[in-house]
SEFIVO-680968 format. One line per field, with one value per residue (C-alpha): residue number from 1; residue in one letter; x, y negated, z. Coordinates in steps of 0.1 Angstrom, whole numbers. Layout:
residues N
n = NUM,...
res = A,...
u = X,...
v = Y,...
w = Z,...
end
This chain:
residues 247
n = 1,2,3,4,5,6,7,8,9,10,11,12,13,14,15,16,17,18,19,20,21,22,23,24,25,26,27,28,29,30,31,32,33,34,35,36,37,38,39,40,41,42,43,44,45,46,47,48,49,50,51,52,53,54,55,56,57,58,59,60,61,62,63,64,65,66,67,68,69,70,71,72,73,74,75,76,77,78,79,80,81,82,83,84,85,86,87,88,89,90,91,92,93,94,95,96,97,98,99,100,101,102,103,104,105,106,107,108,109,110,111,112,113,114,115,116,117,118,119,120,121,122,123,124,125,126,127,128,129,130,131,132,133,134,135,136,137,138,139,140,141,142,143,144,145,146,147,148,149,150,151,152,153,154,155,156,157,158,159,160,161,162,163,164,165,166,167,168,169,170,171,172,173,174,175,176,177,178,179,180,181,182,183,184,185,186,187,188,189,190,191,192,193,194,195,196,197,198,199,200,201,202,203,204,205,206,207,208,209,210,211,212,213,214,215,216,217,218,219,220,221,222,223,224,225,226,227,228,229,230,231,232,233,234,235,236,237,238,239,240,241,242,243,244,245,246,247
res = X,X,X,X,X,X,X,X,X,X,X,X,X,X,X,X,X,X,X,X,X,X,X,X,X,X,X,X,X,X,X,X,X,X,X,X,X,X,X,X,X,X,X,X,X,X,X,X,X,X,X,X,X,X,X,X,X,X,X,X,X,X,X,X,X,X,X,X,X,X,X,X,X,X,X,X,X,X,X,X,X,X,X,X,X,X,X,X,X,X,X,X,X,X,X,X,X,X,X,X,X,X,X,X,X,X,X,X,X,X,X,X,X,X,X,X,X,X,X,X,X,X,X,X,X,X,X,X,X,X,X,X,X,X,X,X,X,X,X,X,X,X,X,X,X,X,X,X,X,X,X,X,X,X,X,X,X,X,X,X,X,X,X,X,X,X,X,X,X,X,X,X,X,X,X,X,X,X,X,X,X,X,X,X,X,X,X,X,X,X,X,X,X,X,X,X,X,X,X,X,X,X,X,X,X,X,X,X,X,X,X,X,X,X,X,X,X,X,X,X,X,X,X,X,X,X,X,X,X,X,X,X,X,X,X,X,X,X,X,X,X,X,X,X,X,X,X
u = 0,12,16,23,57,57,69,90,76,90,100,78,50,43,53,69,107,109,89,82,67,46,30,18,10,-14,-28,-61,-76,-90,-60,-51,-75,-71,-34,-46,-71,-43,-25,-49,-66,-36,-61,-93,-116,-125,-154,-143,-178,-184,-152,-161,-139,-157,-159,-182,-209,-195,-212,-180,-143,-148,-179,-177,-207,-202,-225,-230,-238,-245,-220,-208,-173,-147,-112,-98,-120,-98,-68,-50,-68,-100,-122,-89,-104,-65,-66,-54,-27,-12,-12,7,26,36,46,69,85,91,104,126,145,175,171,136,119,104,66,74,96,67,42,61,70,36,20,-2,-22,-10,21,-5,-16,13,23,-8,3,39,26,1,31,51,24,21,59,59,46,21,37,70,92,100,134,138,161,190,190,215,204,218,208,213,198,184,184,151,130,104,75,48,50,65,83,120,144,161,146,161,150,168,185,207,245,257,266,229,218,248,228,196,212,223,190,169,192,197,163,142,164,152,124,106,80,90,53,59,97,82,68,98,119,94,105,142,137,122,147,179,163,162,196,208,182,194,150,135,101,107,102,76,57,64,48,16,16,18,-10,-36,-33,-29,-63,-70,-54,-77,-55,-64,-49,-15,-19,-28,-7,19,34,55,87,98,99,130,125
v = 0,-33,-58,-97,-107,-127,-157,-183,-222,-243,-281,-307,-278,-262,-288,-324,-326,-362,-383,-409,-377,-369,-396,-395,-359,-367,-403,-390,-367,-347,-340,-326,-302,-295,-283,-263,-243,-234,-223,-201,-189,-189,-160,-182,-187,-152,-155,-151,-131,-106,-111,-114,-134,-157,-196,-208,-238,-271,-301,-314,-304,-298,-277,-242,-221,-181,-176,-139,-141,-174,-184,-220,-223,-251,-250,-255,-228,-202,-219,-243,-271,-258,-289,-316,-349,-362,-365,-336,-365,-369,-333,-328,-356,-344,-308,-326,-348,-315,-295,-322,-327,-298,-300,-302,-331,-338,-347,-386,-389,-374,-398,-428,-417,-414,-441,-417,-425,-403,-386,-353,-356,-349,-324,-303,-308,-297,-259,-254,-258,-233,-208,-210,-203,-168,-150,-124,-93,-102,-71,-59,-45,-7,17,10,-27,-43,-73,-98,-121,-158,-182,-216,-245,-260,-293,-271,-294,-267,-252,-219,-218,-214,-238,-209,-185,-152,-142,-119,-131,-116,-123,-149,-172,-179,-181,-210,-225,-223,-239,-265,-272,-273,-295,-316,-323,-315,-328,-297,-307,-272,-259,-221,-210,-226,-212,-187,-212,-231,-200,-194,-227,-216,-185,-205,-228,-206,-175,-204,-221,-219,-229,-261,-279,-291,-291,-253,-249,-277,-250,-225,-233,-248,-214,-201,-227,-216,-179,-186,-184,-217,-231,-253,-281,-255,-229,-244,-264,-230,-206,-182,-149,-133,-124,-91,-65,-43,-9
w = 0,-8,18,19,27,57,50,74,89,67,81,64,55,85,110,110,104,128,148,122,101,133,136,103,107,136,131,141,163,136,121,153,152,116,128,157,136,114,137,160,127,99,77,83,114,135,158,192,197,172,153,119,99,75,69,99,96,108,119,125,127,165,165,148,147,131,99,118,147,160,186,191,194,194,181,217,236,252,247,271,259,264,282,284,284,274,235,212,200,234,241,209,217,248,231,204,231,255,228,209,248,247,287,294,307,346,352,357,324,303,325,316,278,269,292,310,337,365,375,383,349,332,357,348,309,315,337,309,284,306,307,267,266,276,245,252,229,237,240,272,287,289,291,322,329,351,375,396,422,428,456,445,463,460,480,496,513,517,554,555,516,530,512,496,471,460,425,404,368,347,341,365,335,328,368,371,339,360,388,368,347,380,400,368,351,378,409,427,433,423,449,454,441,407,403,381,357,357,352,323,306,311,293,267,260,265,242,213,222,190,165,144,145,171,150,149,187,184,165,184,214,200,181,216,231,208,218,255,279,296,327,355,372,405,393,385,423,442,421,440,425,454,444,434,465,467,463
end
């Protein structure tokens, strides 16, 4: 059986190549969504009820409605921009500028970069972001894997989070990178509850260390948001996965 080659993002096709072409890309919030429904449905809209792939009615670009079966839908339902009241063009705004920063950014630079109105705003945006950066078939390890273990010193203001965390990495080269990148972007100022999410970013970031475009990882992780269930501002404030146990 014959079967389409699968063929690459291309920079200035599939996503902008520099800011100037971004905001041109995204003038509206239309376009926006235009982009997002590319990218969640590349082969054409697939009802998230009955799955049937077929153009749906649209009374406008936001509201979808499936010729088969009925169901309303939105381009931004299930995803982590399902019911934001920020505008798609900050959101996507916010990705470009997270992405385009080879060290990450902290909650108060995106807050003042993109003139929003609170610091917990953007602090929401950027653990939404992280969640969308683990991919959700990503190969796992197998086979005999070696482990380390490294302590991070972190600010820890919630009673009983100890100051010192114990998580294990890999290599000791990439948990002195860790170090680094939390004591350096993020002044360690990471509550022990979110580590994960920031060690989530790290991953990110350090598994595509090498590529030469920005707007490549740009696309990556909207790719990523569109596949990725939502994420209420609760959530991300009460979240806590415990730390491995030793066997």
């Amino acid at each position: 059986m014959d079967t389409q080659p699968i063929v690459a993002p291309e920079a200035g096709r599939d996503y902008p190549r520099n800011w100037n072409e971004f905001l041109d890309w995204f003038a509206s919030e239309e376009t926006c969504l235009g982009y997002l429904e590319k990218l969640r449905w590349p082969s054409g809209f697939v009802c998230p009820g009955c799955g049937v792939a077929q153009e749906p009615y649209r009374s406008n670009r936001a509201r979808l409605m499936c010729r088969s079966c009925g169901r309303q839908s939105t381009v931004t339902a299930g995803t982590i921009f399902d019911k934001t009241r920020t505008p798609l063009r900050v959101w996507l705004a916010a990705a470009w500028y997270l992405t385009n920063q080879k060290q990450g950014v902290s909650a108060l630079g995106l807050q003042r970069v993109l003139g929003l109105g609170s610091y917990q705003t953007a602090w929401a945006m950027l653990h939404r972001f992280r969640r969308a950066m683990v991919r959700p078939d990503r190969n796992l390890l197998k086979g005999q894997v070696e482990v380390d273990e490294t302590y991070l010193a972190i600010t820890a203001t919630a009673p009983m989070c100890p100051p010192m965390c114990r998580w294990p990495v890999c290599i000791d080269r990439v948990a002195l990178l860790v170090k680094r990148w939390i004591l350096g972007t993020h002044h360690g100022s990471v509550q022990p509850r979110h580590l994960d999410a920031y060690l989530d970013e790290f991953v990110f970031r350090f598994n595509r260390r090498t590529s030469g475009s920005r707007g490549m990882l740009f696309y990556r992780l909207l790719q990523q948001a569109v596949v990725t269930e939502p994420v209420t501002y609760d959530s991300v404030v009460n979240s806590l996965r415990e730390p491995p146990q030793q066997a």
